[in-house]
C-alpha positions in Angstrom: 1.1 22.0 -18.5 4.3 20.3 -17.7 7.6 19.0 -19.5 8.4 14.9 -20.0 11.3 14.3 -18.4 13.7 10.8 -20.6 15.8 10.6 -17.2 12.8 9.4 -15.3 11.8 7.3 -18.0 8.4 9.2 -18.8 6.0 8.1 -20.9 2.4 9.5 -20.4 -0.6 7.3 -20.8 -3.4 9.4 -22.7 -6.1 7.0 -24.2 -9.0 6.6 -22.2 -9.8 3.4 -23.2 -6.6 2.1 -21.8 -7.5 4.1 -18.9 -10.8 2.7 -18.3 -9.7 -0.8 -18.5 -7.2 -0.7 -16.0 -9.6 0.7 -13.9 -12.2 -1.7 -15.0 -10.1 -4.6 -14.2 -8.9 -3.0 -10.6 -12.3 -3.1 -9.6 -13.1 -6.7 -10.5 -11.1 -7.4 -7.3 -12.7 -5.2 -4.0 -10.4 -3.0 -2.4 -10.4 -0.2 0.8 -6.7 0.8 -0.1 -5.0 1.9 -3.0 -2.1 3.2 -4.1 -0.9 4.6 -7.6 2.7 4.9 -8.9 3.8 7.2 -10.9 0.9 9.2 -11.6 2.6 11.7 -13.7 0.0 13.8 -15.7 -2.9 12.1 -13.6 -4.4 10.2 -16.7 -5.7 7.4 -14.2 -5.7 9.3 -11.1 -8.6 11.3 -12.7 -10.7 8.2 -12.5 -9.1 6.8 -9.4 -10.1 10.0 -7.2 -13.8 9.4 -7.6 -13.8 5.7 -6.7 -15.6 6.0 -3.8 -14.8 5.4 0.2 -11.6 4.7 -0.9 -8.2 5.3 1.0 -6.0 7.0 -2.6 -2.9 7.5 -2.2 -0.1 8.5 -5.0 3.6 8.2 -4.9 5.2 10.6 -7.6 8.7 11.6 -7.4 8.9 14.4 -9.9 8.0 17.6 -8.1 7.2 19.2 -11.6 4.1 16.8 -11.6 3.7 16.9 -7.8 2.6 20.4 -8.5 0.2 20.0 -11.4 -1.0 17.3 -9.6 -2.7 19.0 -6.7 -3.1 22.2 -8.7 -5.4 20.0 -11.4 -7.0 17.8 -8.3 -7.4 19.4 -5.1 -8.6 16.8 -3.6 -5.1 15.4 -3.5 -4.0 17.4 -0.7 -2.0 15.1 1.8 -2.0 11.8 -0.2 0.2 12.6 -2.7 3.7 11.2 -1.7 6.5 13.4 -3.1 9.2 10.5 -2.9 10.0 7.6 -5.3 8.0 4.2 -4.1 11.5 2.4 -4.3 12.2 4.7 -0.8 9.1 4.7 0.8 7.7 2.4 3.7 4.5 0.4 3.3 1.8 3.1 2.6 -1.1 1.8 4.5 -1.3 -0.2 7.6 -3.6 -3.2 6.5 -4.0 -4.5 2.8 -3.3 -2.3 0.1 -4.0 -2.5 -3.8 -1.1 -1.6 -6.2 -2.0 0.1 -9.3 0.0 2.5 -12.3 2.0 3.1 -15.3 5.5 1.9 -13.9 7.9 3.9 -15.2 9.9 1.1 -17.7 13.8 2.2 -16.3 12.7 0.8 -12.7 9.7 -1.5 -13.4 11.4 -5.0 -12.2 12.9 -3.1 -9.3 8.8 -2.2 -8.7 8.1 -5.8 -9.3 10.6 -6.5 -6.4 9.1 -4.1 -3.8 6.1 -5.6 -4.3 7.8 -8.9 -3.5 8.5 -7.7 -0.2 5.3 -6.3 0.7 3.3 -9.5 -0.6 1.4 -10.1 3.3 -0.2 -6.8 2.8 -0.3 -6.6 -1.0 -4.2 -7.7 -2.3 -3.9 -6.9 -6.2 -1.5 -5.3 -8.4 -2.4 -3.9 -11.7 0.6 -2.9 -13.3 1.8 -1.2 -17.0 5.0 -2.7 -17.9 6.8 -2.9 -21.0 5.5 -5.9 -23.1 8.3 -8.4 -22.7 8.9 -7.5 -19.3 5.0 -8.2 -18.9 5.2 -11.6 -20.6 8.2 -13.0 -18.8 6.7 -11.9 -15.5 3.9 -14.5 -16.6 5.5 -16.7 -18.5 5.1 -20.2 -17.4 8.1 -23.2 -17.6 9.1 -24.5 -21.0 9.0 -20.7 -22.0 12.4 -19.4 -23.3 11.5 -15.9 -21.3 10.5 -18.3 -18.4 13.3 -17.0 -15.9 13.9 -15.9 -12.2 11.4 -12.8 -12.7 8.9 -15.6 -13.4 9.8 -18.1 -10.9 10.1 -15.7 -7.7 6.9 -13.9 -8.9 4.6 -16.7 -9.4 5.6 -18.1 -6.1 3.7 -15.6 -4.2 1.1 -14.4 -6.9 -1.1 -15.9 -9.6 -0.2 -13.6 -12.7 -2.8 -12.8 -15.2 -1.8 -11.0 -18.6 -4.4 -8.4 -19.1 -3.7 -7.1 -22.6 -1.2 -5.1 -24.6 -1.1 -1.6 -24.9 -0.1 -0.2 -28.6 2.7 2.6 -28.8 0.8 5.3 -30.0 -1.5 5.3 -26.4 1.8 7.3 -24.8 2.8 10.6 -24.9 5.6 10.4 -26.2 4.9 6.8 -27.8 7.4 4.5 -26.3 9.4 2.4 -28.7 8.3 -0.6 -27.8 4.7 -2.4 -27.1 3.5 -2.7 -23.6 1.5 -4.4 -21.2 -0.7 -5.0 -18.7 -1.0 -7.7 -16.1 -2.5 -8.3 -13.2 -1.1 -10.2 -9.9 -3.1 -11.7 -7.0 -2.2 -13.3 -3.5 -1.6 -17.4 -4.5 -5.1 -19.2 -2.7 -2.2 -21.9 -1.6 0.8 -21.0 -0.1 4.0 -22.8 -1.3 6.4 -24.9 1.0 10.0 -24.3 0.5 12.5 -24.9 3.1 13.5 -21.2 3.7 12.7 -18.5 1.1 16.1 -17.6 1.5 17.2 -21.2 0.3 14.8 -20.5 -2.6 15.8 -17.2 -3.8 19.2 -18.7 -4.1 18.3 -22.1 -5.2 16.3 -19.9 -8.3 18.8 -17.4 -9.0 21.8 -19.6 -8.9 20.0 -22.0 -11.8 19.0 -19.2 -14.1 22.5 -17.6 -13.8 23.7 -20.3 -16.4 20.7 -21.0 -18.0 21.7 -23.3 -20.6 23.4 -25.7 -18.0 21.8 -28.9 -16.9 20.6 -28.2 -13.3 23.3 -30.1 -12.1 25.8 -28.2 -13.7 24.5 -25.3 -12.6 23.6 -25.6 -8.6 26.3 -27.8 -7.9 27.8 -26.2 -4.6 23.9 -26.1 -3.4 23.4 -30.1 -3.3 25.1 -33.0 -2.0 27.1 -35.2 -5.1 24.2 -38.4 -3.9 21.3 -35.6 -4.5 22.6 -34.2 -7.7 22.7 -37.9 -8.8 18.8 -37.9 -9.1 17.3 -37.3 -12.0 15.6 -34.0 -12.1 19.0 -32.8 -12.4 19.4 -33.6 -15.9 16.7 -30.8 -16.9 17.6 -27.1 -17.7 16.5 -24.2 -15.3 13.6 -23.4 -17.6 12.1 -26.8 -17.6 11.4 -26.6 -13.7 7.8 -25.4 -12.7 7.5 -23.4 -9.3 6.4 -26.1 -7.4 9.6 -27.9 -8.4 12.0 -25.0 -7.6 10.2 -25.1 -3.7 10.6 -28.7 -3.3 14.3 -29.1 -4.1 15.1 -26.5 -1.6 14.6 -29.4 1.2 17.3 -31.5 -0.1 20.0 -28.2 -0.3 22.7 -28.5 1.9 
């Protein structure tokens, strides 16, 4: 049929029920849009190509699976993008529904992509390895609460669907995954600039186990630093919190 490939990180999905609940749960949320990364042996693009009046697309970069791909479905003919989704432009004009086994060596950078298309982005479903899934939805307080978390849950309300056991891959992974699910925030989030907040976020995680003020001191005047939200570590900040101390950088 075909070969797995470590270099691409490859790990095929081949229970059902896995496959049924991620499509279960993408349908909870309507959708005219959709694109799947990383399709690989087609284990849910077998159930995604009969959801009906759907726009299906698939971005697979592995020309190996490219061809058993539209050997095994047809149907596949002209939307299956033979590129990897970190080099391709928005699929769709419109909103779009994200959905797939991310392949765990470029997951985060995924994540990020996402990031940048969150205007048109309606729902992602997305496999990720297990810690990677809880730290994306982690919450403050959490010791795997971090700037994954934080720039995430700024734009989308994460949902941690379930865990996925090893033995549901071909070849089984050596480590638990899982699944979660993100969707547009109802209520946006005022920061000063996202700019200011990407660096406000990243610049506090990068020494973690600093106070804040320890830790962002070139971002805030000595008087602002002298308030006393400042005393707490990066990990004890909520979102919200991160967004409104970007109006008081300098």
């Amino acid at each position: 049929m075909y070969t797995l490939k470590k270099s691409l990180g490859q790990h095929f999905l081949k229970d059902e029920n896995i496959c049924r609940k991620i499509v279960d749960a993408l349908q909870q949320h309507p959708f005219s849009q959709l694109i799947e990364v990383g399709p690989g042996g087609g284990a849910l693009t077998k159930y995604l190509v009969q959801l009906k009046e759907i726009d299906f697309r698939a971005v697979e970069l592995d020309e190996e699976k490219v061809e058993y791909l539209l050997k095994t479905y047809p149907g596949l003919k002209d939307k299956l993008i033979h590129r990897s989704f970190l080099d391709i432009e928005k699929p769709f004009a419109g909103k779009f529904t994200v959905v797939g086994n991310f392949p765990y060596n470029i997951s985060t950078q995924i994540l990020f992509k996402i990031l940048e298309w969150r205007d048109e982005v309606e729902c992602m479903i997305g496999m990720f390895q297990k810690e990677v899934a809880q730290r994306i939805a982690a919450k403050e307080g959490n010791k795997i609460y971090g700037v994954t978390s934080v720039l995430v849950q700024a734009f989308f309300s994460v949902e941690y669907l379930f865990d996925v056991a090893e033995k549901s891959f071909n070849p089984p992974p050596k480590v638990k995954s899982g699944v979660i699910r993100l969707l547009p925030k109802k209520e946006k989030l005022f920061m000063k600039t996202e700019k200011d907040f990407f660096l406000l976020v990243k610049t506090a995680f990068n020494q973690r186990r600093k106070t804040l003020r320890n830790a962002v001191r070139g971002l805030f005047t000595e008087e602002t630093l002298a308030e006393g939200i400042f005393d707490k570590r990066a990990e004890q900040l909520s979102v919200k919190q991160f967004a409104e101390l970007t109006f008081k950088m300098k």
